[in-house]
C-alpha positions in Angstrom: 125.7 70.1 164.9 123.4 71.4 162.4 123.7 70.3 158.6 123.3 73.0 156.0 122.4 72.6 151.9 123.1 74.7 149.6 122.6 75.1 146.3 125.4 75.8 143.8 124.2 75.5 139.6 121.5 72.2 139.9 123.9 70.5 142.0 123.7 70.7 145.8 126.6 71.2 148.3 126.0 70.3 151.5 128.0 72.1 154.1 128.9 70.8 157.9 130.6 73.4 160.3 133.5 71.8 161.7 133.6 73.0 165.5 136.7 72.8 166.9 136.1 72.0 170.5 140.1 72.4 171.4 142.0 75.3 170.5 146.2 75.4 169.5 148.1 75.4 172.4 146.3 73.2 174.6 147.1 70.1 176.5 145.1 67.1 175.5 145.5 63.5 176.3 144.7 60.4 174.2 141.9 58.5 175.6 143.0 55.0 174.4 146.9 53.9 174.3 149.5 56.2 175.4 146.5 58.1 177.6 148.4 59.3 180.4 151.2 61.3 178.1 150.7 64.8 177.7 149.9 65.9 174.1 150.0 69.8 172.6 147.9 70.6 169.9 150.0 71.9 167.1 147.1 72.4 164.3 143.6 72.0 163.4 142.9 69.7 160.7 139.5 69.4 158.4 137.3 66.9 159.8 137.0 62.9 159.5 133.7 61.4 159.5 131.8 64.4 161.4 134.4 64.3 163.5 137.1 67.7 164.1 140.9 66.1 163.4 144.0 67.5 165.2 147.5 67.4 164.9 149.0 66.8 168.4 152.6 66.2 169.8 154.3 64.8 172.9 157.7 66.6 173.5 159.6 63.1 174.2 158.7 62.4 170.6 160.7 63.4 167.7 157.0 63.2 165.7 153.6 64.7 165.6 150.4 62.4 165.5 146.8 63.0 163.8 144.1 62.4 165.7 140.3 63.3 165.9 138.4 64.9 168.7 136.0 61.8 169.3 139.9 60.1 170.9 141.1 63.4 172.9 140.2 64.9 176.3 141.3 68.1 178.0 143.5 67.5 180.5 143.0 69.8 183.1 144.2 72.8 183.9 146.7 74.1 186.8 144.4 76.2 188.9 146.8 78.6 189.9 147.5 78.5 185.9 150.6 78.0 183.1 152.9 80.5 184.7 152.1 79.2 188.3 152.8 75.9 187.5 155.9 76.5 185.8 157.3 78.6 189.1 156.5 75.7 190.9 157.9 73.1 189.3 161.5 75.4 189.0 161.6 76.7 192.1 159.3 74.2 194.4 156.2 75.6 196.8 158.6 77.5 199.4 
C-alpha cells in the first residue's frame, strides 16, 4: 500500500487508500473465536490502524460485529456457485 502526502495551506495531509480486499455480500469467516460460523459482510467501514474495517453478521445473531480485514478470511466459494448451492441444499443432488 503506497502512502501519499499532500499538501493543503503549510500543513500536510497525508492520505492512505484504504483497499477493501472483500466486497458486500460476501461470506467471510473470523479467524480467531467463533471461526467456523459463517459471516456476511453488511458494510465497509474506514480503516483502523492501516487496516480495512468491516461490519459483518451471522444470521443466528440478532447483532452485527465490527471487525478488520487483518481477523477475516474468504470462505470459499461453491464451485457450482450461490444458486447451485442453494438447489442443492433444497432439493438434495438427485
Amino acid at each position: 500500500m503506497t502512502t501519499k502526502t499532500l499538501m493543503r495551506g503549510n500543513h500536510p495531509t497525508r492520505r492512505d487508500p484504504a483497499i477493501h480486499r472483500f466486497a458486500i455480500g460476501q461470506t467471510v469467516r473470523l479467524k480467531r473465536g467463533s471461526g467456523m460460523w459463517p459471516y456476511r459482510i453488511t458494510a465497509t467501514l474506514p480503516p483502523r490502524e492501516n487496516s480495512p474495517q468491516y461490519r459483518i453478521r451471522n444470521e443466528e445473531e440478532c447483532h452485527e460485529r465490527m471487525t478488520t480485514e487483518d481477523d477475516i478470511e474468504l470462505l470459499s466459494a461453491s464451485p457450482l456457485g450461490d444458486d447451485a448451492s442453494l438447489l442443492e441444499r433444497t432439493f438434495g443432488n438427485g
